[in-house]
Structure formats: structure tokens, C-alpha cells
C-alpha positions as MATLAB code, in Angstrom:
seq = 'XXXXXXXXXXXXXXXXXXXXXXXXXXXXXXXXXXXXXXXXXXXXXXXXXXXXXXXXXXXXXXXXXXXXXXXXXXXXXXXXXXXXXXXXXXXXXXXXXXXXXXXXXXXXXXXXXXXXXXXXXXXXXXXXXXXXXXXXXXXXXXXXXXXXXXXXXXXXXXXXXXXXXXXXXXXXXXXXXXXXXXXXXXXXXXXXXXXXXXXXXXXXXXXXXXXXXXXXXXXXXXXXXXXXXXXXXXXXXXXXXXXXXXXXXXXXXXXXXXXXXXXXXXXXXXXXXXXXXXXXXXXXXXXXXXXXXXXXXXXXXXXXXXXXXXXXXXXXXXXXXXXXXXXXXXXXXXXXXXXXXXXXXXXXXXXXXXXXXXXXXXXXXXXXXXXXXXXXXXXXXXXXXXXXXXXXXXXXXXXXXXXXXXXXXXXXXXXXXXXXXXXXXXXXXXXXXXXXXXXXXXXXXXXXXXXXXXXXXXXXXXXXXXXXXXXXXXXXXXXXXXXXXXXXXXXXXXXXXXXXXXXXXXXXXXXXXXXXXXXXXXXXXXXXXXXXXXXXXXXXXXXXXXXXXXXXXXXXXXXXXXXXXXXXXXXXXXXX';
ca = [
      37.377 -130.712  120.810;
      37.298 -129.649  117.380;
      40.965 -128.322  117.135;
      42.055 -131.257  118.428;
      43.572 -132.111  115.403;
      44.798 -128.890  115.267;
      46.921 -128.942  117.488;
      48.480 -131.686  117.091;
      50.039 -130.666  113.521;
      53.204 -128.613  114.834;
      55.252 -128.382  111.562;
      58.645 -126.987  113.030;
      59.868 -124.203  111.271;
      62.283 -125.183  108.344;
      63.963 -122.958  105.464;
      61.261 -123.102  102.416;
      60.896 -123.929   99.420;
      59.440 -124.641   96.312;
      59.460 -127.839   96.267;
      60.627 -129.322   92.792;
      58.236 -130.382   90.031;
      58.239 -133.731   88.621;
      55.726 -133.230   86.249;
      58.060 -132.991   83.175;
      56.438 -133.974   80.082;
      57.780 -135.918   76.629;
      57.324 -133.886   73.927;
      56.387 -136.393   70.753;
      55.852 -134.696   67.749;
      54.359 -136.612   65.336;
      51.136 -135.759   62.915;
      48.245 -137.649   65.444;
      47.199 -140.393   63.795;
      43.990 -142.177   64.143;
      44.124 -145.611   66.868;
      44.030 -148.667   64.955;
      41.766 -149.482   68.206;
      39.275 -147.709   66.818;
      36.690 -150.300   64.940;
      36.762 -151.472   69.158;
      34.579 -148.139   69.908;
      31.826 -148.823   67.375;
      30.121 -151.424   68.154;
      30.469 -135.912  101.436;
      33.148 -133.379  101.745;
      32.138 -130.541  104.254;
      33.503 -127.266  105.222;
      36.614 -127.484  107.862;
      35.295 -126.790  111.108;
      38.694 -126.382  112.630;
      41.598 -123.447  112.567;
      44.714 -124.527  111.819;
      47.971 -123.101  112.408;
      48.814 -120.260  110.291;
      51.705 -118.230  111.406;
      54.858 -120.270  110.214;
      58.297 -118.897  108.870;
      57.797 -116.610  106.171;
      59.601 -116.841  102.614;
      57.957 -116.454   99.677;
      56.708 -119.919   98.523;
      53.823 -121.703   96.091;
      53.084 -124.834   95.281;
      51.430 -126.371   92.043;
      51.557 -124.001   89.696;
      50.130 -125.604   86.285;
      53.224 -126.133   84.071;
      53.299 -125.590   81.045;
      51.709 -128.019   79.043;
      53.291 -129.209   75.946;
      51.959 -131.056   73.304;
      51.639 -134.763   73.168;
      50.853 -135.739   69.468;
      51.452 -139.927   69.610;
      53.065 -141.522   66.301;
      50.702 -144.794   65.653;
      50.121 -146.991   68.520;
      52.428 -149.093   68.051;
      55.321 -147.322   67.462;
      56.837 -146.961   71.110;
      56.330 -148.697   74.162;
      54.397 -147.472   77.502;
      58.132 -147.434   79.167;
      59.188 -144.750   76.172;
      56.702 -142.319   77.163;
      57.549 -142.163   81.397;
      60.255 -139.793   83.068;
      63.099 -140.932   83.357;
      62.483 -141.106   87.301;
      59.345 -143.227   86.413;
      61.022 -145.187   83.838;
      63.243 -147.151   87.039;
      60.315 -147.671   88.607;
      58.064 -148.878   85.667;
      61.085 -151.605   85.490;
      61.173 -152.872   88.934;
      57.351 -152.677   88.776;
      56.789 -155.153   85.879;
      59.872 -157.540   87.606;
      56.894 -158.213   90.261;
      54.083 -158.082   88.163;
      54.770 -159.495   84.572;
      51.071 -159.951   83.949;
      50.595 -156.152   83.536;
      52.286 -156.078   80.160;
      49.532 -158.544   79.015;
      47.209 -155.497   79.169;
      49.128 -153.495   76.364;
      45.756 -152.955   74.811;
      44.617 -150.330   77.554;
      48.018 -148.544   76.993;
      46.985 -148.075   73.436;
      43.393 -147.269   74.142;
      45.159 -144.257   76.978;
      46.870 -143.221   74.085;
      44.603 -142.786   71.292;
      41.140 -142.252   73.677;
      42.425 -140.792   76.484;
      45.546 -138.293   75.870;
      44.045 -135.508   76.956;
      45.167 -136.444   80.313;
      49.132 -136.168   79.269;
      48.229 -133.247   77.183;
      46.934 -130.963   79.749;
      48.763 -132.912   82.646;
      46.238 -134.294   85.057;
      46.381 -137.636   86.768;
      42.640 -138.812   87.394;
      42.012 -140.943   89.874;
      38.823 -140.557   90.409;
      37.222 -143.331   88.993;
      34.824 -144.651   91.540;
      33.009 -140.903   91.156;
      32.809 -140.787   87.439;
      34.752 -142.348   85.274;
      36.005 -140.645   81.782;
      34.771 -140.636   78.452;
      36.643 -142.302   75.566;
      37.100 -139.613   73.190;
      36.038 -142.151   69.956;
      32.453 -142.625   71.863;
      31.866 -139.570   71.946;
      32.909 -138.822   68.174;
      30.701 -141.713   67.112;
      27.816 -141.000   69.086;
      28.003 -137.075   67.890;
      28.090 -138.364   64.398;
      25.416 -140.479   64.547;
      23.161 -137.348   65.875;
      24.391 -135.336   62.990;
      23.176 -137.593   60.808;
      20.205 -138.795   62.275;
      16.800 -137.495   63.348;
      15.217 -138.501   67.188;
      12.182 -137.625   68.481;
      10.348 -138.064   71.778;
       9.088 -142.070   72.224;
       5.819 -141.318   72.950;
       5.052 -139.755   69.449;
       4.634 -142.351   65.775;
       6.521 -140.455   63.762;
       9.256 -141.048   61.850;
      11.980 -139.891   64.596;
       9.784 -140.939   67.307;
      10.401 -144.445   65.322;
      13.757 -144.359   65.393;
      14.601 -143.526   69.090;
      12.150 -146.193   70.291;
      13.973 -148.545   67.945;
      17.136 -146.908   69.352;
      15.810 -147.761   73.147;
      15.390 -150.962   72.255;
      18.487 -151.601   70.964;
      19.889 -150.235   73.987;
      17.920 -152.053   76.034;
      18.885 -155.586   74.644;
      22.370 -154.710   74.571;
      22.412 -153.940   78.410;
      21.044 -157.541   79.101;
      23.376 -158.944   76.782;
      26.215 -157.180   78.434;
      25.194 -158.572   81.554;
      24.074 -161.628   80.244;
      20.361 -161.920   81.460;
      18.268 -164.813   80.988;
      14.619 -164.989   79.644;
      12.547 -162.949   82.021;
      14.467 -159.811   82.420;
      13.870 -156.343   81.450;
      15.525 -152.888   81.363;
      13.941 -149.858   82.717;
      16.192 -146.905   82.679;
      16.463 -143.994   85.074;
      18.670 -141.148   85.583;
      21.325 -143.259   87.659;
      21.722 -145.867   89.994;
      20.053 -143.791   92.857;
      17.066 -143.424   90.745;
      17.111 -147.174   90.014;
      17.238 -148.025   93.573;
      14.367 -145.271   94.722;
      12.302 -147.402   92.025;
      12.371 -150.495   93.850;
      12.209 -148.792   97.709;
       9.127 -145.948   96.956;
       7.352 -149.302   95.162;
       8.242 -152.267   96.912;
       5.230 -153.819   99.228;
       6.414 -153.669  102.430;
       4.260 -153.863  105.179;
       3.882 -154.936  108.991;
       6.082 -157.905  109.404;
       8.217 -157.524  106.386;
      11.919 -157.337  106.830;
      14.336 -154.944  104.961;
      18.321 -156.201  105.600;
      21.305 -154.427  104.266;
      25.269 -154.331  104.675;
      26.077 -150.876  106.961;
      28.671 -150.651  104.436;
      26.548 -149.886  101.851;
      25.915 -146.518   99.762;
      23.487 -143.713  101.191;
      20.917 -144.443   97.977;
      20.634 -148.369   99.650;
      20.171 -146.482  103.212;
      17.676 -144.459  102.243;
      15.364 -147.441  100.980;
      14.600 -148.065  104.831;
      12.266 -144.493  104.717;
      10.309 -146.267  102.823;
      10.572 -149.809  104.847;
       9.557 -148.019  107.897;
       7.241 -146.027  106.837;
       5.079 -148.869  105.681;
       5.795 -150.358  109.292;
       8.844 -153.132  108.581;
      11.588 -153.254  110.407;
      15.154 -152.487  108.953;
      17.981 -155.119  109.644;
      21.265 -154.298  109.098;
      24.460 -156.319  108.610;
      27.462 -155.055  110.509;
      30.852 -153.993  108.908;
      34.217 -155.805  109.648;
      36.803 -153.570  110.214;
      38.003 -153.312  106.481;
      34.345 -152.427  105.330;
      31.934 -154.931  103.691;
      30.585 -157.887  105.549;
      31.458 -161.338  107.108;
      29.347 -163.910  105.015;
      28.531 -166.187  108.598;
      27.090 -162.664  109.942;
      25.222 -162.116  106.777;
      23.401 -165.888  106.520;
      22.448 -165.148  110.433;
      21.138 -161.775  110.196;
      18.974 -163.068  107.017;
      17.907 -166.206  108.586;
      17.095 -164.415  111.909;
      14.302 -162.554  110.216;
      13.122 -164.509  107.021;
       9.933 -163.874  105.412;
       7.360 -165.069  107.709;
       3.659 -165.367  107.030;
       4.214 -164.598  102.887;
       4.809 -160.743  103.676;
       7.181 -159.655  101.220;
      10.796 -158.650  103.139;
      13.937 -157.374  100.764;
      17.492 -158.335  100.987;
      19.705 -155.051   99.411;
      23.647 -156.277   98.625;
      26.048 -153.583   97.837;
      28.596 -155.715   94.881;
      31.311 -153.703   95.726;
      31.836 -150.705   98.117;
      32.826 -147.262   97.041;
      34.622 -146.736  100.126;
      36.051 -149.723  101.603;
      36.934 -151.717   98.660;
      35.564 -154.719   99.270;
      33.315 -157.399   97.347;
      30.934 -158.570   99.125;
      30.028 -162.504   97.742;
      26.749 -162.736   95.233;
      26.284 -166.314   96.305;
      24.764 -164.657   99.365;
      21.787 -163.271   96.813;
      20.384 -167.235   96.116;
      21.082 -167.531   99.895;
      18.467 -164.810  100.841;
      16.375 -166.377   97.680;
      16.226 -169.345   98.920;
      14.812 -167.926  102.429;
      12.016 -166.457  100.744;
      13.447 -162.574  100.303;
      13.284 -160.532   97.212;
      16.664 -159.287   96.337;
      18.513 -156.256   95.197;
      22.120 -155.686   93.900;
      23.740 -151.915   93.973;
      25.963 -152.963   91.485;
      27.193 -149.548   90.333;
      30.875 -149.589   91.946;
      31.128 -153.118   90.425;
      30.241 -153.142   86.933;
      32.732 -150.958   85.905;
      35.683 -153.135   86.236;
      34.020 -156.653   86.935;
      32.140 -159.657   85.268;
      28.261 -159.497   86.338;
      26.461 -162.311   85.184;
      22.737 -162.062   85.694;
      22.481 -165.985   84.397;
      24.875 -166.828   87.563;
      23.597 -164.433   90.012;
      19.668 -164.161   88.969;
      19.024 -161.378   91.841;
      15.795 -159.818   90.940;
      16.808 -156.165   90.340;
      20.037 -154.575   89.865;
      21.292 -151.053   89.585;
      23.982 -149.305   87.559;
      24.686 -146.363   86.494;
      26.528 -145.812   83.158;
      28.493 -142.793   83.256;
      30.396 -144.662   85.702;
      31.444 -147.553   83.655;
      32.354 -145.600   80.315;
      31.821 -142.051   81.478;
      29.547 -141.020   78.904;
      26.558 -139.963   78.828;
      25.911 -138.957   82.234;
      21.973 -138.899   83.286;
      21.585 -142.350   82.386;
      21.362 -145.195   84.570;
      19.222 -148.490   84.293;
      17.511 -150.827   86.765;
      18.078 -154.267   85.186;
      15.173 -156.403   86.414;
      12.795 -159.600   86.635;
       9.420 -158.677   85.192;
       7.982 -161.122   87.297;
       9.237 -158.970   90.639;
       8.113 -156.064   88.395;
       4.654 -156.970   88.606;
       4.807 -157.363   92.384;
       5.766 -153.801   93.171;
       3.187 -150.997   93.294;
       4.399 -147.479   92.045;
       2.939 -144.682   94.688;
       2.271 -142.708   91.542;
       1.776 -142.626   87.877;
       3.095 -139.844   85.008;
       2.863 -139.521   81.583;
       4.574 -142.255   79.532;
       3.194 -144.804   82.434;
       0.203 -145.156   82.014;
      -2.699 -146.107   79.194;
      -5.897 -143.888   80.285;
      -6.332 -141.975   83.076;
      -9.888 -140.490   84.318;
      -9.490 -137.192   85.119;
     -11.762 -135.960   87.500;
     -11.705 -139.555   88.595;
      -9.958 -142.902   89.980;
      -9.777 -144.641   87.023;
      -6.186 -145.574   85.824;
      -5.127 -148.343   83.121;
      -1.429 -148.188   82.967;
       0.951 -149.619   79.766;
       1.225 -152.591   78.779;
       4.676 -152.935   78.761;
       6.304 -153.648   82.161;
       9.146 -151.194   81.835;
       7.007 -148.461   80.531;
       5.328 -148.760   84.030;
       8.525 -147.697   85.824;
       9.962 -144.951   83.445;
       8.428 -141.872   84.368;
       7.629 -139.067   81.929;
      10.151 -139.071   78.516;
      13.433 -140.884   78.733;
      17.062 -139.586   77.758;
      16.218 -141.051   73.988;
      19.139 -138.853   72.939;
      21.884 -140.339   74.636;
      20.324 -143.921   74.120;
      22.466 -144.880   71.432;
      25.392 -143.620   73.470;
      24.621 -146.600   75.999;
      24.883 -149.295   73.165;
      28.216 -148.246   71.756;
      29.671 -147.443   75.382;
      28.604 -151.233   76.690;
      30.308 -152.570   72.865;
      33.335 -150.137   74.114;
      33.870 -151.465   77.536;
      33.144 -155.341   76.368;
      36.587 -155.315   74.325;
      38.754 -153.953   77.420;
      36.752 -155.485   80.198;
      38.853 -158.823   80.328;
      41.293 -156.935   80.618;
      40.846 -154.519   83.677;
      41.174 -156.768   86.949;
      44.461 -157.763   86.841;
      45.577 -154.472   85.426;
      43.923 -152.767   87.967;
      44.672 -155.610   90.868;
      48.760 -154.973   90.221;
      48.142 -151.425   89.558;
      46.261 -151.725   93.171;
      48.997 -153.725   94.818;
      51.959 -151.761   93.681;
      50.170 -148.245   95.177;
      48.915 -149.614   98.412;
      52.626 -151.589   99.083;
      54.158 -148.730   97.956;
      52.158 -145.983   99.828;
      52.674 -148.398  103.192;
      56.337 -147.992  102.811;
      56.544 -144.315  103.033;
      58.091 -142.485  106.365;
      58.817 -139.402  107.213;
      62.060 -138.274  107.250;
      61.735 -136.340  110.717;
      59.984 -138.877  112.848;
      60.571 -142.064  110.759;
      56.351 -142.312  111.038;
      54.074 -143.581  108.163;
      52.609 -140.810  106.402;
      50.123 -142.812  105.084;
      47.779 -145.516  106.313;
      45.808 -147.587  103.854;
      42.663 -148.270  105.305;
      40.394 -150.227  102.512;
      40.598 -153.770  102.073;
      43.736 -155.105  100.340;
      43.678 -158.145   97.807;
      43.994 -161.484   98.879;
      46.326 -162.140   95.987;
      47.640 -160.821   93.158;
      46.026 -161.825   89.431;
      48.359 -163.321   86.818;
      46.565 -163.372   83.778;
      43.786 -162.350   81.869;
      40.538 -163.246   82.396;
      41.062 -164.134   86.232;
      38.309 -162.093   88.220;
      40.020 -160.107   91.591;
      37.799 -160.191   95.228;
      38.236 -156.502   95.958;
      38.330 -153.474   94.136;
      40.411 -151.047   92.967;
      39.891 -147.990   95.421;
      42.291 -147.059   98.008;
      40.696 -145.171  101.092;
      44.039 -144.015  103.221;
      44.246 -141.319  105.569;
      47.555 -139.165  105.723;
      49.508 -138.321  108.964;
      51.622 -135.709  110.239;
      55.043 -135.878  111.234;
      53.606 -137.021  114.913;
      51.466 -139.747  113.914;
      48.087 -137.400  113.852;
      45.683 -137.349  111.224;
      46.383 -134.761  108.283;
      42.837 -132.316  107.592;
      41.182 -134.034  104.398;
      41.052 -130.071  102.953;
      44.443 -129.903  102.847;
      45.650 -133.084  101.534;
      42.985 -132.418   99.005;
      44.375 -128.785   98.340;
      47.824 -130.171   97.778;
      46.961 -132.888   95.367;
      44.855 -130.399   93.306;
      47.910 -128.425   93.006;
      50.063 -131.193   91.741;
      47.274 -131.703   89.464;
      45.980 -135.273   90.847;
      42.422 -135.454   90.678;
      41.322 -137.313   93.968;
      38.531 -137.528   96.211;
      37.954 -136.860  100.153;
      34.964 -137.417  102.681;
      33.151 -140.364  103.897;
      31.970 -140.817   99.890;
      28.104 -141.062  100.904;
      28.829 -144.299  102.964;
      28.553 -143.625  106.344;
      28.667 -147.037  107.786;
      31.845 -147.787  105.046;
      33.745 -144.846  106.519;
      32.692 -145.469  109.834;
      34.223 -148.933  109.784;
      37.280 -147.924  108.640;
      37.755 -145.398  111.162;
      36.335 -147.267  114.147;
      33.765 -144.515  114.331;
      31.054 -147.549  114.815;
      30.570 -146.290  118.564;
      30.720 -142.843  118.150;
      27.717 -143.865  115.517;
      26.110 -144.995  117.790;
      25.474 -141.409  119.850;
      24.399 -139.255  117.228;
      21.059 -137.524  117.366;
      18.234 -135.890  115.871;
      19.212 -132.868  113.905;
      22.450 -133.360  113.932;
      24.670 -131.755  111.741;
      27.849 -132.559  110.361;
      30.503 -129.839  111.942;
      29.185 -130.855  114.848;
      29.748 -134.783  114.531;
      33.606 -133.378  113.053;
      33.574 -131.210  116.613;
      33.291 -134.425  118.500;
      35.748 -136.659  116.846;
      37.967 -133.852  116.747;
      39.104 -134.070  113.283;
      37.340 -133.778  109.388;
      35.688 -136.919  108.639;
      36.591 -138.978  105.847;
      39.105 -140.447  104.092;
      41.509 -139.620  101.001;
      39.808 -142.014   97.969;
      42.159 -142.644   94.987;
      40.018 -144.683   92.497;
      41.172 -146.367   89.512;
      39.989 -147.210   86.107;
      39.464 -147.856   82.373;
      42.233 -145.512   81.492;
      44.524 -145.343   84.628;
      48.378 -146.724   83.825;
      51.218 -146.543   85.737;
      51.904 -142.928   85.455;
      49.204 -142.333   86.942;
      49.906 -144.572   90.356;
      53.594 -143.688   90.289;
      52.803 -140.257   90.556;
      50.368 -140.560   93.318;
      53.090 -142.334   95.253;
      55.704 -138.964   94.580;
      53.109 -137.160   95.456;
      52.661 -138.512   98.861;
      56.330 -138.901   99.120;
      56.583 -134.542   99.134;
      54.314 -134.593  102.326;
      57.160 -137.300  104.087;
      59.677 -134.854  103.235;
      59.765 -131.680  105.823;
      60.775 -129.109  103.062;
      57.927 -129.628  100.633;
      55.426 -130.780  103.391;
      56.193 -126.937  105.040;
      55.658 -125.372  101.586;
      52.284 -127.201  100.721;
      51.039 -126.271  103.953;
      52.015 -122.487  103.763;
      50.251 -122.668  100.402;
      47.138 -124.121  101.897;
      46.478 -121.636  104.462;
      47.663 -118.255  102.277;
      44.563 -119.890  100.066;
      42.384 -120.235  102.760;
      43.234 -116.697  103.743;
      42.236 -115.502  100.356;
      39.067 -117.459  100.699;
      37.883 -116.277  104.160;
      39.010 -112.731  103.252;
];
């Protein structure tokens, strides 16, 4: 059962070859001048467990050598337009592109941030789109930050020195700037972790469950909001979850019955986790369904680290009691950081299963006796916080506040454009789709700025053979890293999200103790996942158009042979 999928791939022989690049770059030479943008910055992939056929017609044949890169020194921003610097192939298609979605060029500003923050990317070649797993640094943060260590002296928090002065002042700052960014009312506080798994851990390892208490969550949610149910059960509540539709996230009807079905009874404290935005499926699940489970009597938590990055949260319109982000995700830089944004009256309520240094105020020792801090987030911040990237956070949030705006309906016709475009391809033997978008697709397109879009902008496909069977993620993946694109493949850490998407919700269903994932691949008869391409703060439409030729290469029988002759000569190498 595991080479099922094997078998199915039967790529008929065909003359090879290489399969023509068209990665050709603009050379620009011009002395690099600084961005007049720049006041703006200072403020679960396994192993294959298959074989795959290897013996096909041999002719000497790679695929994705690295080009050479050339330079790509930009004159001043302002000095060309986003259409001068694409292919010529590219160019055709950036013109029919912006016939169906004027509103793009509205979001000039993020072609002259890519150019002045981001050209790295055309300099060395790569097309990222891998935003929903990290998403890049602007080179200017990290500049400013670096300079203001140089000249600056930061010591550890806990300490009354002189540096230990200036990073708590530092932390502060930090702090109030992340409920300013996400515009918290009186009553909140920040306490920051290492990410937004950390965040969430926080809230399950200390939240009061007990016998009778209730914890409800979407299946499509991240394995970080899963995992709060060890500590649900283990406290004796019962977990609750919220069933997938078919394109991921939840149907709100479903939602309000699930949560009414097992309200708080009896003042024993039950929690209601909502994932903002999935990392798999693409959808946003509504926040009005946070006062909904409020107003039942539930405590509330919002996983809002796939949404922040590229959508309005607004604590003040959605008070949910805790939320978690992590940073590096929504300017890349620094990683390690993360922040649970929080009420300090639900705070108070939860009881931490330990205590560490920086927590607490005197400890007995031999002895019982522990006072903790004072301060509320103290409490929850374990040990010595990342003071040295601290200031990092406050510049990064001033970064991404002057190019927010303008993200969703860049990214929602950026979004559109791929997934329309991707749906159109066929192979040219069969006349089948090679690809099938599986994520949920926008309702509409946006047409100006400011308008906020109700999905995301991650694409989960899967790509098919010439016979209609699914393509092994390790190859597809193989393939794109030798045309240089920077994508993702696997179920992302969302098992219910990826098993919605590939009706896998039965198969679910019989899994057992112990078991391990080969096997669960053995049974479906395939490699589990899906192909993510994620966008972001610095994708343009280079980046989508060449996604889409890249995809094209596997419809077409010459280049699909050659890519696939490349992929298993490189596993040979591996296994040998």
C-alpha cells in the first residue's frame, strides 16, 4: 500500500532535456543608493516511505543549476517602475495582470520597500515564498537595531545598574508598543516568551481546569493549540473540538453549537482556543465568535500568529483574554521572541505549576514558602528575557505599521492571480490539471487600500501526474529548490487542517497508539501533506509569476522527465 503512489507515476520515456532557464536577471548598474523609505524603518515533512521509479531513458540531464547571479545595484526608488525590472516574458504578464487588478499598483510602496529592504532576493535569485514559516527581515531593521547595540550598553533586567536600567526601560518600551500596535485597552499586559508556542503553553500548563471544565477548539487549528488538551485532560476536563469544513477552518453555526453544548456549568472555569487564521488551509475563522464564547461564560484564547502578519487585530474590538504571536513571523527579525498579549485580570486566575528566577519575590528554601512579583507579567516570564533583541520588537512593530494597510489587497490579488492561474494549468499529454488548489479561495477580490480580505494568503495545492495521481511532496519540493523557489511541504503541524483538505478525516479516525508517521503514509498510500506557497511583506509579482512557470515545467513532458531524472540521481547519491 505504500507504493501505491508509486506506481501510478509512469512517466513514458521521452528524449531529455535540460529544460530552459527563465531565471534571467536585469543587470542595473547604478551606485546603490540609500531608500528614501528609510525614516519608515525607525520608528511536518518526513522521510519518503515509498520507491519510486528509477530506471528511465538515459541522457545526460540536470536541472537547477544556480545561475549565475549578477548584480542588482537599484538607481533611487523612484527612478523605474516595478514593470522595468521583470523579463520580458514576465513583463506580458505583469500587463494583463494589473488589466484585472488595478488596485495592485496602489501598493507601489511595497515595490520600493522590495527594492531598497529586500534585494537580496534578486541579487542572489531566490523567490521566497515561505512566509507563513518565517517571514524575512528588512535589511534597514536590522541596520538600526545593530546600531543601536553598538552604541548602547544592556544588561540583564533583574540587576539596578545602569544597563540593567536601560533594557528594562527598553522592555517597557517594547511592551507598550506591542499593545499599541494591537490597540489594547486599559487592562492588558504583555508577557513575552520565546514564540507563539511558548505563549500558548503559558496559558494551557496554568489554566485551572478541572472536573467539569470544558476545553473547545477548531480541528483546524495548529499542533501548539492541540497540545493544550494534555493539560485539559490531565486535570480531568473534557476536550471539545469543532469540526473542519472541507476547505479547513470552521462553520460559525457548528462553532455556536459545539460552545453552547458544553458551556461553563457550575462556575468551573472551561476555555474556548480560536485559531485567527490557519497556516494550512487559509482560512479566517470570524473573532465575533470570541464575545460569543464570552458571553457563555468561557475564557478565551486567540492563536493569532498566522494572522497578525498581514491583518488588522484590534484587541479594543475583539477583547479575547489572551492572544499569541510570534514576531519573527510578522517582520522576521529577531527570532526567539514571541509575546502573549493578555488581560491581567485572566492573569490572576491562572496558576503557574512552577516558579523560576525572575518570578518570584522570596522563596524559602528548605521550605514552602513562596511570595512571587508584584508585577503580573513578571509572574509568567520565566528566568531572564531576550532584553537584547527587545528594542528590535519596537522598531519591527513601527516597520510593519507603515506597510500594513497596505498588504491585504496586495496580497488578496497577488493570491487570486496564482490560485486562477495555477487552476488553469494542464498537461500537455493527458490534458489533466497538474495542480489542484486545495486551501480556501477569497470570496472576492479587494479594490483598495485599507479594505481587510476573509482568507489568507497561503496556497496549500497538491501536484499531479500526467494520470491524475498525486505527485510525492519530496519531489515537487526537490524541483522547486532547484529552480530556486523557496516553498514548503507536509501537513505544516496541522493535522486536522491537512486532514480536511485531503478528506483524510476518516482515515483520522483509525489511527492508534504509537503510531508512527511512515506508517500512517503506508496506509494512505502516498506522502502526506501538501505543497504550501506563503506570501508576504516583500512578495511581488515576480515572485508569483514565477511560481506559476515553475509549475508550468512539470505540465510539460520534456522538463517534467528531466526534473524527475534529477530527483532520483539525487536520491541515489543520498542513499548511497
Amino acid at each position: 500500500m505504500g507504493n501505491a503512489s508509486s506506481s501510478s507515476i509512469d512517466l513514458p520515456p521521452a528524449s531529455f532535456t535540460s529544460p530552459k532557464k527563465h531565471h534571467q536577471r536585469q543587470v542595473v548598474k547604478s551606485k546603490r543608493s540609500k531608500s528614501a523609505l528609510s525614516a519608515f524603518t525607525l520608528g511536518c515533512t518526513s522521510a519518503s516511505a515509498y520507491d519510486y521509479p528509477d530506471s528511465f531513458p538515459s541522457q545526460d540531464s540536470t536541472l537547477g543549476d544556480r545561475e549565475e547571479k549578477l548584480s542588482f545595484d537599484p538607481p533611487p526608488l523612484y527612478a523605474y517602475s516595478t514593470h522595468d525590472l521583470l523579463e520580458d516574458d514576465a513583463a506580458i504578464a505583469y500587463k494583463s495582470f494589473l488589466k484585472s487588478h488595478p488596485g495592485y499598483q496602489s501598493t507601489w510602496m511595497i515595490d520600493a520597500l522590495r527594492r531598497s529592504d529586500f534585494a537580496r532576493l534578486d541579487r542572489v535569485g531566490e523567490t521566497y515564498v515561505d512566509y507563513m514559516g518565517g517571514s524575512l527581515y528588512p535589511e534597514s531593521l536590522v541596520r538600526v537595531h545593530t546600531d543601536f547595540l553598538h552604541h548602547n550598553i544592556l544588561g540583564n533586567t533583574h540587576s539596578l545598574n545602569n544597563a540593567s536600567k536601560l533594557s528594562a526601560q527598553c522592555a517597557e518600551e517594547a511592551r507598550q508598543t506591542v499593545l499599541s500596535f494591537f490597540r489594547a485597552p486599559e487592562g492588558y499586559t504583555v508577557v513575552f516568551t520565546a514564540n507563539a508556542s511558548a505563549a500558548l503553553k503559558l496559558v494551557g500548563e496554568s489554566f485551572p481546569f478541572a472536573h467539569g471544565s470544558n476545553y473547545v477548539l477548531g480541528a483546524d487549528s495548529h499542533n501548539s493549540v492541540h497540545g493544550i488538551r494534555q493539560f485539559a485532560r490531565q486535570r480531568g476536563a473534557q476536550v471539545h473540538y469543532i469540526e473542519s469544513t472541507p476547505t479547513g477552518g470552521l462553520d460559525v453555526s457548528d462553532a455556536k453549537t459545539v460552545l453552547s453544548t458544553h458551556r461553563p456549568q457550575s462556575n468551573q472555569a472551561s476555555l474556548f482556543a480560536l485559531t485567527g487564521q490557519s497556516n494550512i488551509s487559509n482560512s479566517k475563522n470570524p473573532l465575533s465568535l470570541i464575545r460569543y464564547a464570552t458571553s457563555l461564560g468561557y475564557s478565551t484564547l486567540l492563536d493569532a500568529a498566522a494572522l497578525a502578519p498581514t491583518s488588522v487585530v484590534s484587541l479594543t474590538d475583539t477583547p479575547v483574554d489572551a492572544m499569541a504571536v510570534s514576531f519573527y513571523k510578522m517582520f522576521g527579525f529577531p527570532t526567539g521572541v514571541g509575546a502573549l498579549v493578555v488581560k491581567e485580570s485572566f492573569l490572576a486566575q491562572l496558576e503557574r505549576p512552577w516558579f523560576a528566577g525572575g518570578t518570584v519575590d522570596v522563596v524559602q528554601a528548605p521550605g514552602n514558602i513562596v511570595t512571587l512579583v508584584s508585577e503580573m507579567h513578571e509572574r509568567f516570564e520565566d528566568g531572564t528575557i531576550n532584553y537584547l533583541n527587545l528594542p528590535a520588537v519596537t522598531q519591527g512593530l513601527r516597520f510593519l505599521s507603515a506597510y500594513l494597510p497596505f498588504l491585504p489587497l496586495r496580497l488578496s490579488n497577488l493570491t487570486h492571480y496564482l490560485t486562477t492561474s495555477l487552476s488553469e494549468l494542464r498537461h500537455e499529454q493527458s490534458g489533466l490539471p497538474v495542480v489542484k488548489v486545495l486551501s480556501r479561495l477569497p470570496s472576492r477580490k479587494l479594490k483598495s487600500v485599507g479594505e481587510q480580505a476573509d482568507c489568507g494568503s497561503t496556497i496549500s495545492v497538491i501536484f499531479l501526474t500526467p494520470d491524475g495521481h498525486q505527485m510525492p511532496l519530496s519531489f515537487v519540493e526537490y524541483a522547486a529548490s532547484a529552480q530556486n523557489i523557496s516553498l514548503r511541504t507536509g501537513c505544516m503541524c496541522n493535522p486536522g487542517g491537512a486532514a480536511a483538505l485531503l478528506s483524510l478525516r476518516s482515515d483520522m479516525e483509525r489511527l492508534y497508539e504509537g503510531v508512527t508517521m511512515r506508517e500512517f503514509e503506508q496506509h494512505v498510500g502516498h506522502e502526506l501533506g501538501v505543497v504550501r506557497v506563503s506570501l508576504g511583506l516583500a512578495s511581488n509579482f515576480q515572485d508569483v509569476y514565477r511560481v506559476i512557470k515553475f509549475a508550468s515545467m512539470i505540465g510539460r513532458e520534456q522538463s517534467l522527465q528531466a526534473m524527475w531524472k534529477s530527483w532520483q540521481e539525487e536520491k541515489g547519491r543520498v542513499s548511497s
